[in-house]
N, CA, C and O of each residue as an XYZ file, in Angstrom:
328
protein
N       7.569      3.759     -0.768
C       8.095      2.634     -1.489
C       8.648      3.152     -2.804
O       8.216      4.129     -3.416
N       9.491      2.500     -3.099
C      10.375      3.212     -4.520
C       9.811      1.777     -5.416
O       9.383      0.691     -5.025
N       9.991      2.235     -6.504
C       9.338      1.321     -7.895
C      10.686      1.118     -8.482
O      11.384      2.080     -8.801
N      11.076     -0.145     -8.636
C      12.338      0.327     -9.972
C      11.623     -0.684    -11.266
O      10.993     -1.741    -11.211
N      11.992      0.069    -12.257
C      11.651     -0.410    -13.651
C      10.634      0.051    -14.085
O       9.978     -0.508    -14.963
N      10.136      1.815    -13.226
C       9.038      2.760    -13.765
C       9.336      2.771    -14.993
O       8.317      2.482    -15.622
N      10.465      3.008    -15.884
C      10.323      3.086    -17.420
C       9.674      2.491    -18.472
O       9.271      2.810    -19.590
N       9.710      1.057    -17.420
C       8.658      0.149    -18.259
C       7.413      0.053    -18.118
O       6.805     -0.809    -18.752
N       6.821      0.829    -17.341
C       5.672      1.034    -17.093
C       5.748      2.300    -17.443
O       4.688      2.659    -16.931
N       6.250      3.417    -17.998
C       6.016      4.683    -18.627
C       5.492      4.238    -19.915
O       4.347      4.274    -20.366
N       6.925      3.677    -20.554
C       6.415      2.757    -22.006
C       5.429      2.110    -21.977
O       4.810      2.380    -23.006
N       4.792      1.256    -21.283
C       3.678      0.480    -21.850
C       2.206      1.416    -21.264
O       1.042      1.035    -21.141
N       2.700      2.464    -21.046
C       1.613      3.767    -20.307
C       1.246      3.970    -21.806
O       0.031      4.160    -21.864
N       1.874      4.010    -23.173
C       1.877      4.535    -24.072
C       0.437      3.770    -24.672
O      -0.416      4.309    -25.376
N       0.442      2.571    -24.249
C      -0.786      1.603    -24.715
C      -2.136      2.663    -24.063
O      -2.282      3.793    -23.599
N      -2.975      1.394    -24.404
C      -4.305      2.129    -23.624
C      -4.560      1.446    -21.970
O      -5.626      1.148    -21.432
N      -3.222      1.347    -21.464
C      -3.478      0.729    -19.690
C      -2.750      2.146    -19.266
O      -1.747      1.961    -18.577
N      -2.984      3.179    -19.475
C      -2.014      4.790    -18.798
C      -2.960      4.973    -17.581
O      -2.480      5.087    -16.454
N      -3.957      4.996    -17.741
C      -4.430      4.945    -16.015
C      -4.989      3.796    -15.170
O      -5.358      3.875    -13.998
N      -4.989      2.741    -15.941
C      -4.623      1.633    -14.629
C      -3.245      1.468    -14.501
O      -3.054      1.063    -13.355
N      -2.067      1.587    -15.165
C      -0.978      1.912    -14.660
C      -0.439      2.551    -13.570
O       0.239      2.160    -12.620
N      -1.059      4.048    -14.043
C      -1.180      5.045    -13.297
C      -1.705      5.272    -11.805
O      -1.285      6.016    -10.919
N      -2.641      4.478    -11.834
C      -2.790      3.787    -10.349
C      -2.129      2.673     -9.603
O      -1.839      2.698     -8.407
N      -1.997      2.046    -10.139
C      -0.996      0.865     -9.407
C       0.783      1.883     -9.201
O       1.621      1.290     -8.521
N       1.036      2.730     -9.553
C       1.873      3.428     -9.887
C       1.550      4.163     -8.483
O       2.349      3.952     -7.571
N       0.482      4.982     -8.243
C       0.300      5.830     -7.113
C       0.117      4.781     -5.576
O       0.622      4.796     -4.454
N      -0.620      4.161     -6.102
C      -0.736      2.945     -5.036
C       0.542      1.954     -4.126
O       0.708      1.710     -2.931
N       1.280      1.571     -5.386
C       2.828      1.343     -4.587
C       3.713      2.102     -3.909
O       4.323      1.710     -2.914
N       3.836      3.416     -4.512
C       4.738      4.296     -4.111
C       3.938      4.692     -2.455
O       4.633      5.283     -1.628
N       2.624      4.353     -2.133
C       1.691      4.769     -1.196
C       1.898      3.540      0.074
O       1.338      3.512      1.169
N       2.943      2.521     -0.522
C       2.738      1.165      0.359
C       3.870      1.416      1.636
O       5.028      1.833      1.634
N       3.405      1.181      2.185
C       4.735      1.120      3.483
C       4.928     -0.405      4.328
O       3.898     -0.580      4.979
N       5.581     -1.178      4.465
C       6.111     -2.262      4.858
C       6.275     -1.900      6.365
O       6.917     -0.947      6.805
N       5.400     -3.069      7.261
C       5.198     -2.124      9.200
C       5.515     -4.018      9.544
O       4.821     -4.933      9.102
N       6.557     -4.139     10.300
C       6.560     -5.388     10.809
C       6.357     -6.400      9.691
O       7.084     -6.539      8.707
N       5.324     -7.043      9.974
C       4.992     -8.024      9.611
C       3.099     -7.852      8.296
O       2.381     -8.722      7.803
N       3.061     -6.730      8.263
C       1.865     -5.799      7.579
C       2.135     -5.264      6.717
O       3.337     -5.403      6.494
N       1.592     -4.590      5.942
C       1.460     -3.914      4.426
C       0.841     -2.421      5.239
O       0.471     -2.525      6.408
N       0.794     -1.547      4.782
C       0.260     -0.167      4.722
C      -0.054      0.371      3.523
O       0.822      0.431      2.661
N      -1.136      0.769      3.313
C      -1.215      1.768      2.307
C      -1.523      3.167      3.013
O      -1.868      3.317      4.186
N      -1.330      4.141      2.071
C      -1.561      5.544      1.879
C      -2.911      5.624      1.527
O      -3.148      4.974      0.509
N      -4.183      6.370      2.160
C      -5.090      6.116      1.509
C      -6.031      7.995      1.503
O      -6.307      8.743      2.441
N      -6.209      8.104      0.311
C      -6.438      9.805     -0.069
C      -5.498     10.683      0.378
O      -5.671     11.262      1.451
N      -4.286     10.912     -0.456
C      -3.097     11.770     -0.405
C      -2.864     11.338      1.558
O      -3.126     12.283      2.303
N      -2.521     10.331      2.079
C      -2.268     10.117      3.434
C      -2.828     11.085      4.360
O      -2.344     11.884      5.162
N      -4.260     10.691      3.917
C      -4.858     11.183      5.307
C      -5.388     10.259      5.818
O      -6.236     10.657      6.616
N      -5.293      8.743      5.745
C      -5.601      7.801      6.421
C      -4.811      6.368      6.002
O      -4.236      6.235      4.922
N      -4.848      5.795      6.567
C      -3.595      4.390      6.525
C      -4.552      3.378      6.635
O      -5.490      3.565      7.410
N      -4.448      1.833      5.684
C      -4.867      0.930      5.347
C      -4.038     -0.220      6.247
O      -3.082     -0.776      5.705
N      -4.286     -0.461      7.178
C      -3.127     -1.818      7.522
C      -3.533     -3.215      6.858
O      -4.711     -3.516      7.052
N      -2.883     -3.999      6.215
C      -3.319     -5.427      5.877
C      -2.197     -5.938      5.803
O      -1.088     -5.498      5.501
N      -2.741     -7.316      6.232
C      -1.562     -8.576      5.723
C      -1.559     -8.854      5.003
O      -2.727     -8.942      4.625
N      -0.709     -9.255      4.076
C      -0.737    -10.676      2.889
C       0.237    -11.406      2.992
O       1.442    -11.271      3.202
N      -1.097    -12.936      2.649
C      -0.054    -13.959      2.866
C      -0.165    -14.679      1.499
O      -1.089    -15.402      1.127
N       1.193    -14.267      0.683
C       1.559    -14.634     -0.495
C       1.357    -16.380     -0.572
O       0.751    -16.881     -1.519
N       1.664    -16.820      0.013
C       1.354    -18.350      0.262
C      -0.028    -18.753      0.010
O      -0.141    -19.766     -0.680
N      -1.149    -18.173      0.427
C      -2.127    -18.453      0.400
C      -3.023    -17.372     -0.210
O      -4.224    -17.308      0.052
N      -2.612    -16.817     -0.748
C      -2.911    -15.514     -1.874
C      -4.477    -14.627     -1.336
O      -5.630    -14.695     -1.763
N      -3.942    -13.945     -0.395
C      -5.197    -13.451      0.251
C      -4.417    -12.572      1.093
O      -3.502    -12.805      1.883
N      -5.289    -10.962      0.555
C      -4.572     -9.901      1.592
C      -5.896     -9.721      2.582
O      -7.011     -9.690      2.062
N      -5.768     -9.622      3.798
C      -6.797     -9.063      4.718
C      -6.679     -7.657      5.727
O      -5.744     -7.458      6.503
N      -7.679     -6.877      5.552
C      -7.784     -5.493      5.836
C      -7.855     -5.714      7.590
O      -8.620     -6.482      8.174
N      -6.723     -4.717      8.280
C      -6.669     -5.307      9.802
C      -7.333     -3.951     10.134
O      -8.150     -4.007     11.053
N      -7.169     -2.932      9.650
C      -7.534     -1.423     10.523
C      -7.545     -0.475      8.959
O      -6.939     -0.685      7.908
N      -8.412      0.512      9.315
C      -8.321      1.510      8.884
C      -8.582      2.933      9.622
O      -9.664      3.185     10.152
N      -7.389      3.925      9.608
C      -7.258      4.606     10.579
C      -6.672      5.959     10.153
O      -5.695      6.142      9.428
N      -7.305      6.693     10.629
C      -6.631      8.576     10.171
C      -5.542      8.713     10.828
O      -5.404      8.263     11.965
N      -4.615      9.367     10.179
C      -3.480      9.664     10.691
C      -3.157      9.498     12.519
O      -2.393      8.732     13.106
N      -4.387     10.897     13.217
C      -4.525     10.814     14.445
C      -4.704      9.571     15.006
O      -3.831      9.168     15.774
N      -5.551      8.965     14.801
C      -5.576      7.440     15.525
C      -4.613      6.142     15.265
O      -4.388      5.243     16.075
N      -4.146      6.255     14.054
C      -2.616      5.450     13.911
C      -1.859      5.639     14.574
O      -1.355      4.564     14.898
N      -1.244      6.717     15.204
C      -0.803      7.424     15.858
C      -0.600      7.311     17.578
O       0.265      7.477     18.438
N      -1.800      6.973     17.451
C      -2.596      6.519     19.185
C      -1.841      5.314     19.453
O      -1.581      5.163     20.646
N      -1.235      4.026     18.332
C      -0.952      2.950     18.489
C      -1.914      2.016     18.533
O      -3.037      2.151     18.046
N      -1.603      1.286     18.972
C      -2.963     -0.081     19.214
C      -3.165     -1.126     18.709
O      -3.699     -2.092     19.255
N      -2.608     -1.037     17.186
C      -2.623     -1.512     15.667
C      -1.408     -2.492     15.962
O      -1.740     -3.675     15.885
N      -0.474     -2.335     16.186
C       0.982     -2.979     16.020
C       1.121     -4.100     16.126
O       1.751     -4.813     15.345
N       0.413     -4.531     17.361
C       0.619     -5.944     17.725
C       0.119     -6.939     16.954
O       0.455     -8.122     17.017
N      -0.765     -6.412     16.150
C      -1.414     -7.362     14.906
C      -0.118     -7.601     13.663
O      -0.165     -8.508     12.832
N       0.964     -6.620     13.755
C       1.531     -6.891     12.489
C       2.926     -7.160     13.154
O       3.915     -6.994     12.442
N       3.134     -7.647     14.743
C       4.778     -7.791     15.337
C       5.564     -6.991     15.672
O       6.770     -7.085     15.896
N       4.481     -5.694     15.738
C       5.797     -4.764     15.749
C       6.314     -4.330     17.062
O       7.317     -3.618     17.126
């Protein structure tokens, strides 16, 4: 995932939020968009987070968590349309 308007979050890095920034920072760039699901990157991508969120009803829910190898396997998809 690409971030645009990192500058403004460099600048306000300058405050005292530089590493909760800094995480939400590693965390987006870690997100991948699958169908109808969210992905995260989870410990330098050695394992994948699948969840939904439904902005409407403001609640993300965790569908799988899975190491590379078993993401891989498939299985997962049909939960997010794909």
């Amino acid at each position: 995932m690409r971030i645009s308007g990192e500058q403004l979050i460099e600048a306000a890095s300058k405050a005292n939020w530089k590493d909760s920034l800094g995480s939400w920072v590693r965390i987006a760039k870690g997100v991948d968009p699958v169908g109808d699901c969210v992905e995260f990157d989870i410990k330098n991508n050695k394992a994948r987070l699948i969840s939904y969120i439904d902005f409407e009803m403001g609640t993300v829910t965790a569908l799988e968590v899975l190491t590379h190898k078993d993401h891989d396997k498939g299985g997962w998809e049909s939960a997010c349309n794909c």
